[in-house]
N, C-alpha and C positions, 0 to 999 in steps of 0.2 A: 817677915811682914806681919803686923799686929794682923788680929782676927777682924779689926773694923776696916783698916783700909784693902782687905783681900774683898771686902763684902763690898765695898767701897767702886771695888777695880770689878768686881762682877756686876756692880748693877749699871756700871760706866760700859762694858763692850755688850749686855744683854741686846738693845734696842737692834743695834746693826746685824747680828746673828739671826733673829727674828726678820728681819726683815730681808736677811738672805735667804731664811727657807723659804717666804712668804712668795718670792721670787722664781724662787725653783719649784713651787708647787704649781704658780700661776704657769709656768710654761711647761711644765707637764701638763695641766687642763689643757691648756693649749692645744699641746698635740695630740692631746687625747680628741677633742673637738675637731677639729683638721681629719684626723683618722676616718672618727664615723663620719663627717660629713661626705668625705670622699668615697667611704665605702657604701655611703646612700645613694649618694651620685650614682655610681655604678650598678646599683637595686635599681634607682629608676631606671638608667637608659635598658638595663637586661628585661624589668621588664616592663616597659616601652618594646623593645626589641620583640620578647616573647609574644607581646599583645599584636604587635603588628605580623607576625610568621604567619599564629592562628589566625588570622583576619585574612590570609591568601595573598595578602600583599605582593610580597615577591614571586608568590608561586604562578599566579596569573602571568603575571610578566617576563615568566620565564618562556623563551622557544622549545617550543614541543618539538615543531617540523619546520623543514624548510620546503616550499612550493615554487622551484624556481628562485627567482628572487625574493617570492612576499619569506618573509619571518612568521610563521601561522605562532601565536603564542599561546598558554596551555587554557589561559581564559576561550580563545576563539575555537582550538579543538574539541574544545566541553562541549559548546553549542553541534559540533558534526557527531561528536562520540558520543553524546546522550540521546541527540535524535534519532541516531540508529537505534541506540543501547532500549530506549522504549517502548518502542515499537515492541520487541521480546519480552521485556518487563511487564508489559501490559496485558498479555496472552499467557501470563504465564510459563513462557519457554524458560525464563531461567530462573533461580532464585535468588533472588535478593539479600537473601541472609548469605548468601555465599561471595566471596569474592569473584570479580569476573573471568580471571587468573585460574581459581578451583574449577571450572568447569569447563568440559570440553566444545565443543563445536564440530570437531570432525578428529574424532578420536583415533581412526585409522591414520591420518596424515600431523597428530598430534598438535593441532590447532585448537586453540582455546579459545571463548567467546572474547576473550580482551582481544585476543591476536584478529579474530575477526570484525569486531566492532572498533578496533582501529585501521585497519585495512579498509574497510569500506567508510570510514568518518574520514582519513585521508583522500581516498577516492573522489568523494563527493565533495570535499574542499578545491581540491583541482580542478575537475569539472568545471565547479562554481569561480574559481580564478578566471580559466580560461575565457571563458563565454563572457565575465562582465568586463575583462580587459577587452574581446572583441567588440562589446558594445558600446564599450567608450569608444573605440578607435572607430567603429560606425558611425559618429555622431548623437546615439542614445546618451543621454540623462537621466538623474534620480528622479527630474520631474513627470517622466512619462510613468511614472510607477506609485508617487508620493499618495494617491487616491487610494491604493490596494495596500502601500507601506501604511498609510493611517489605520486605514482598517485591519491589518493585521494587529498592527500593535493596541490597538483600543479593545478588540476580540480578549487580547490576553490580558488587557485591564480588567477587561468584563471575569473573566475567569478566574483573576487573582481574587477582586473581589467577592466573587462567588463562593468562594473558599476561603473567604475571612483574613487572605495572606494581603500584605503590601505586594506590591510590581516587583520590588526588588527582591522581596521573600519569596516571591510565585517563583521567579527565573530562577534564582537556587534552588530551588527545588524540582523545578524539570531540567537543567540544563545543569546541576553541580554546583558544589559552591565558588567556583570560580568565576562564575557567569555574572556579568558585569550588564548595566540597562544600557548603555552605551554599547558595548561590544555587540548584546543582541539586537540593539536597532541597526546598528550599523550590518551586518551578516546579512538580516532579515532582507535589508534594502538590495545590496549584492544580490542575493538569491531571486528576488523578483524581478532586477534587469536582466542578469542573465536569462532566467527561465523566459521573457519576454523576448529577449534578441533571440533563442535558441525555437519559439515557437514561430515566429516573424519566418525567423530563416527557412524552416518549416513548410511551414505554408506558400512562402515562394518557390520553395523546391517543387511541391507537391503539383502546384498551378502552371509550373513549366514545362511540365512535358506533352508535347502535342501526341494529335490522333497517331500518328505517323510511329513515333515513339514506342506508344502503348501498344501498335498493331505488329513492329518487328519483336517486342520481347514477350508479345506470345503466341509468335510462329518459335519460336526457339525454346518456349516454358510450357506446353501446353498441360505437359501433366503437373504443373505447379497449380495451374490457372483453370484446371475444367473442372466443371464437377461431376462427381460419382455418385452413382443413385445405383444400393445396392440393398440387400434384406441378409441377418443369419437369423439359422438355429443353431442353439450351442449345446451340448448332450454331455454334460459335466458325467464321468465314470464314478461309481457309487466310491467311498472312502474305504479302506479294508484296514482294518484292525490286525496285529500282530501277536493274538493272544483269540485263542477258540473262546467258547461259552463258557467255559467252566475256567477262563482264566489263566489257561494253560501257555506260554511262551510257541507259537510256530514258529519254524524251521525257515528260512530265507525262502529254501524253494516252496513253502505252503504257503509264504507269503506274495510270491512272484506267483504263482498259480489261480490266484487270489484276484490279481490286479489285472494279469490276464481274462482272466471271465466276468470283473467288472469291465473292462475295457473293451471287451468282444459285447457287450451287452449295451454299452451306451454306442457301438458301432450299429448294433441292428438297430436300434432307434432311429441312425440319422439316414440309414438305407432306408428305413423307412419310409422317411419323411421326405424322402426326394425319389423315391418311386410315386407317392400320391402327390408330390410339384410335379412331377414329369408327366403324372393323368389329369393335372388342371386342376389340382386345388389352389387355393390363393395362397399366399403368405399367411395372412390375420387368419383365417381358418386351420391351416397348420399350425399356426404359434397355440390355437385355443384345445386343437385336438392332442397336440404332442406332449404341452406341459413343460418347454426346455426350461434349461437353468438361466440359456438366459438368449433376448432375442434381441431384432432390432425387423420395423418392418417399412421398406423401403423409405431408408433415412438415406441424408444426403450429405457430402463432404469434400471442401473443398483441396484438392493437391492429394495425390498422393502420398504425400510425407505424415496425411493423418490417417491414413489406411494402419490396420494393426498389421504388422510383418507378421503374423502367425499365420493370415491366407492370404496376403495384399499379391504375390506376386501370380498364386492360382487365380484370383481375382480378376487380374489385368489380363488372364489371357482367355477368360471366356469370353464366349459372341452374345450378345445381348439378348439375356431373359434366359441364360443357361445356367446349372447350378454345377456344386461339385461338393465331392465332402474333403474336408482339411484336419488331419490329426493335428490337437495339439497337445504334444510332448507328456503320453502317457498319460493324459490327464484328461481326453475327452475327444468329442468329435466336431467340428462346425460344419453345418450343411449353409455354404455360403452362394449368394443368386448373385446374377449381376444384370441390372436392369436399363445399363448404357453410361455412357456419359455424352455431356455437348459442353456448350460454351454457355456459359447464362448472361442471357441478354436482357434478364428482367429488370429490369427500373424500379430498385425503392423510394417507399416517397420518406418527406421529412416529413412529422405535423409536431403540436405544440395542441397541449392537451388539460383541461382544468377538469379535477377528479371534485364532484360536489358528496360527499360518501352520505350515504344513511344509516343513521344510526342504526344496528342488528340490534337483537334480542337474545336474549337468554330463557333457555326452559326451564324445569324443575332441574333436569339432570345436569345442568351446568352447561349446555351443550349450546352453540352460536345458531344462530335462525335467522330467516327473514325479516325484516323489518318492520315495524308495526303503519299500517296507513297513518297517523299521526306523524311517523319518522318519514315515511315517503312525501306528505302532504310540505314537512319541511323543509326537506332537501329539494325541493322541485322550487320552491320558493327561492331559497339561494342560488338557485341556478338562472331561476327568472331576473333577479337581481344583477349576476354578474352579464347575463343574457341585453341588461338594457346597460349596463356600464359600458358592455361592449360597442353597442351599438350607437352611443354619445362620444368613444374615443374615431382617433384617425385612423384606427380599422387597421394597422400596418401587425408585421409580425412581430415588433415590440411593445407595443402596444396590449397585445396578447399577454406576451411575457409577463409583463408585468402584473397582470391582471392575474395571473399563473404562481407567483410570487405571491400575491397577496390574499388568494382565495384557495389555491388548488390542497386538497388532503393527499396528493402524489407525492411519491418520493422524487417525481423528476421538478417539485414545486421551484425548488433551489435555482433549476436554469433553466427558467422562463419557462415551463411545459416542456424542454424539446425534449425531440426521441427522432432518431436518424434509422435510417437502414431499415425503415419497415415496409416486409415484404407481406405478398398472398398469403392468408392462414395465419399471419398474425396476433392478429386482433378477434378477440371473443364473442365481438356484440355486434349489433347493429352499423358499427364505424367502418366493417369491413365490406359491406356492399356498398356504403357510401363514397368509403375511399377510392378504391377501384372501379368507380363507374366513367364510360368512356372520357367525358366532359369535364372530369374535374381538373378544376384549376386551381391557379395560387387565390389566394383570400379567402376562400369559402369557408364556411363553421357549420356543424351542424350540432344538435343535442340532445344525447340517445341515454334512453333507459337502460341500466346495467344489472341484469340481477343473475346470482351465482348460485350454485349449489350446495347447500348448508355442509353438505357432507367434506367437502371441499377445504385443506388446509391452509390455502388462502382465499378464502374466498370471501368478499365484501359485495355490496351493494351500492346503487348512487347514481348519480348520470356523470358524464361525460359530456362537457363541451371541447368540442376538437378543430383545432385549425389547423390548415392543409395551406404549410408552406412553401411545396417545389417536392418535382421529380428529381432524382438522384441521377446521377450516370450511371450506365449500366452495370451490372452487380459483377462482371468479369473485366470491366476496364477497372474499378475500384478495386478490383484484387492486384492487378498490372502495375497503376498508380501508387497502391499503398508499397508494394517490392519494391518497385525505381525509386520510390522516396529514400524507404528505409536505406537500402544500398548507399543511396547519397550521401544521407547525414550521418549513416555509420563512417562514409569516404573523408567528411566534413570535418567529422568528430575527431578522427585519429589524425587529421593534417594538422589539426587547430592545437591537438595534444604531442605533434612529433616533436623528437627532439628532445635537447634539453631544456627549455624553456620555461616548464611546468615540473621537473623532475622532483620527485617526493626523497625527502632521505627525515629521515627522525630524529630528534636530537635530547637535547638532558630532560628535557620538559615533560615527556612522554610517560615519563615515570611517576605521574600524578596519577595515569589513567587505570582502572583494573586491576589493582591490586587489595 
């Protein structure tokens, strides 16, 4: 073939070669393009995937436990497990840099603060099952509670915002990050019906049991139900050292000889002290001449069961106003009186009380003082004030309340003024010859000057308007009452929990918590 037609036949099949790699290069990009799109594909959804894990996503929704039938899941347990878990946290019982897993709780029985603050975060989720399925099945709704549910949850608006957090960044952060504004309005709501059907019930219980009742269970309680009026001296044996002056190791028995002669030493003490009770000296005048370690002088207690077992059963068997001495266990002596027991039949009163405070003073030394007449001339002022507010409302004991609420510098400001169960000797000031005068009835107010003793480590200044709500039932049927309750709704509580119904079992979820 000439040189021109070979050149000829080359450049005649050139185009179709070219345009067959052209070909095979395009679907190689092809695949190449297909590949990574695919393999992007898959970068997103992993992380899509990865972005949704961190986010709690699935782990909320996973079942922690099971309560019965409910499915509790790991979002709802955070709300039971961190409100336990806080309460410690907040006191410093545990550390926070530590896992809840690392630390013990009762290291003898090898329980750890996880093991514990899930034992009782479950507990308290059952409880809480029980009582608000009871109260459904009573006829109760979220609407008898939606006034208190509001207010809860605005309180922790109030408090997110205090703290510069969103609602939803406050709840993670007290409840975990699991903790969902749905799951905790939802709990929150739960937890107020039941805690209302469980105090409703309560209080029917309490209200149901006649005179009759109260008068057979304490012919059969009496040493639950009476009280004890009795005085010690205690005569602590001096501490003996295991090593002489000069530092020297004694001998067991120089140390036992030791303990013996402090021992016979705080004995003559308490021979003492109950040869001069036996010649009429008082209690307070013995407690001042003996100096014991430690005394008590005719103090009063109710039941038996608070007597200390170290003299309670020498106690019980002296005849009224006889003493005795009681060793206790190498370690001292108590010269204990016994000055009877009865039934207390005294009647406390309720009142409802607006503290108007005056402002104290400070001296040079830093030290709290009386008030200045300018601070008094104030405070009397304010009290003149809520004095005539009182006297333009309808005079009732909410009425008060609120007035109590809106003006009182007490710590009982929060619910209404009240104070229950106050008995003779009480009260510091003037309120107490008030209250206890034969005549007094419900509605009365009076408004008494209060001044304290600087030395005094509580001690404030200010008046006191007091309103005198109702006598109490007597202070030994309120002991009889408060038993027959308790008994009941403990009888209440384990019917309402028997069975399987509420049964707790733990499940994958639980694995989120304390570790």
């Amino acid at each position: 073939m000439s040189a021109s037609r070979e050149k000829k036949q080359r450049q005649g099949v050139a185009p179709s070669d070219k345009n067959a790699k052209a070909r095979s290069e395009q679907a190689a990009y092809k695949r190449k393009v297909r590949t990574y799109t695919a393999i992007g594909v898959v970068v997103v959804i992993l992380v899509a995937a990865l972005l949704t894990w961190n986010s709690g996503f699935f782990q909320r929704r996973a079942t922690a436990a099971t309560i019965g039938d409910y499915n509790l899941t790991v979002s709802e347990l955070s709300y039971y497990y961190n409100g336990v878990r806080s309460v410690y946290a907040n006191y410093g019982i545990i550390d926070n840099t530590k896992a809840d897993n690392d630390q013990m709780y009762n290291a003898d029985e090898g329980q750890t603060y996880r093991d514990y603050f899930l034992e009782s975060a479950l507990s308290q989720a059952q409880t809480t099952k029980a009582r608000y399925d009871a109260a459904l099945e009573a006829g109760y709704t979220l609407d008898d509670v939606q006034e208190d549910l509001d207010a809860e949850i605005q309180s922790v608006k109030d408090a997110a915002s205090s703290g510069l957090y969103s609602y939803s960044a406050y709840l993670k952060n007290m409840y975990g990050r699991y903790m969902t504004v749905g799951t905790f309005e939802d709990l929150v709501a739960q937890g107020l019906l039941a805690t209302k059907y469980y105090n409703d019930t309560l209080e029917q219980t309490s209200d149901g049991f006649t005179d009759e009742d109260l008068n057979t269970y304490y012919q059969e309680h009496k040493d639950d139900v009476d009280t004890f009026e009795y005085s010690y001296l205690y005569f602590k044996a001096d501490d003996v050292e295991d090593t002489d002056a000069e530092g020297n190791t004694l001998s067991n028995d120089e140390v036992s000889k030791l303990k013996e002669e402090a021992m016979a030493a705080a004995k003559t003490k308490a021979d003492e002290a109950l040869a001069d009770y036996q010649g009429g000296t008082s209690v307070a005048k013995l407690i001042a001449q003996t100096s014991p370690t430690d005394s008590k002088d005719h103090t009063t207690v109710v039941g038996t069961s608070t007597l200390s077992s170290i003299y309670k059963d020498e106690l019980l068997e002296l005849d009224q106003d006889a003493a005795v001495i009681v060793e206790n266990a190498d370690a001292g002596y108590y010269l204990v009186i016994n000055h009877g027991r009865y039934q207390n039949t005294e009647t406390p009163a309720t009142i409802r009380d607006i503290l108007i405070q005056a402002e104290a003073t400070t001296d040079e030394d830093g030290n709290t003082s009386a008030p200045s007449q300018e601070a008094w001339d104030a405070a009397k002022a304010k009290a003149d004030e809520v004095m005539a507010k009182w006297e333009e409302s309808d005079k009732t004991a909410e009425a008060f309340g609120k007035l109590a609420e809106e003006y009182s510098d007490s710590s009982t400001a929060s619910n209404g003024g009240l104070t229950t169960g106050v008995t003779s000797g009480t009260l510091s000031d003037d309120r107490e010859s008030w209250l206890f005068e034969e005549d007094r009835t419900a509605g009365d107010v009076t408004c008494v000057q209060h001044q304290d003793n600087p030395d005094s480590s509580t001690a404030y200044w200010g008046y006191h308007i007091t309103y005198f709500q109702e006598w109490e039932e007597e202070s030994w049927k309120q002991t009889v009452r408060s038993a027959l309750t308790s008994d009941a709704m403990t009888e209440w509580s384990d019917n309402l929990l028997g069975g399987d119904a509420y049964a707790i079992n733990q499940a994958d979820g639980a694995k989120y918590f304390g570790f």
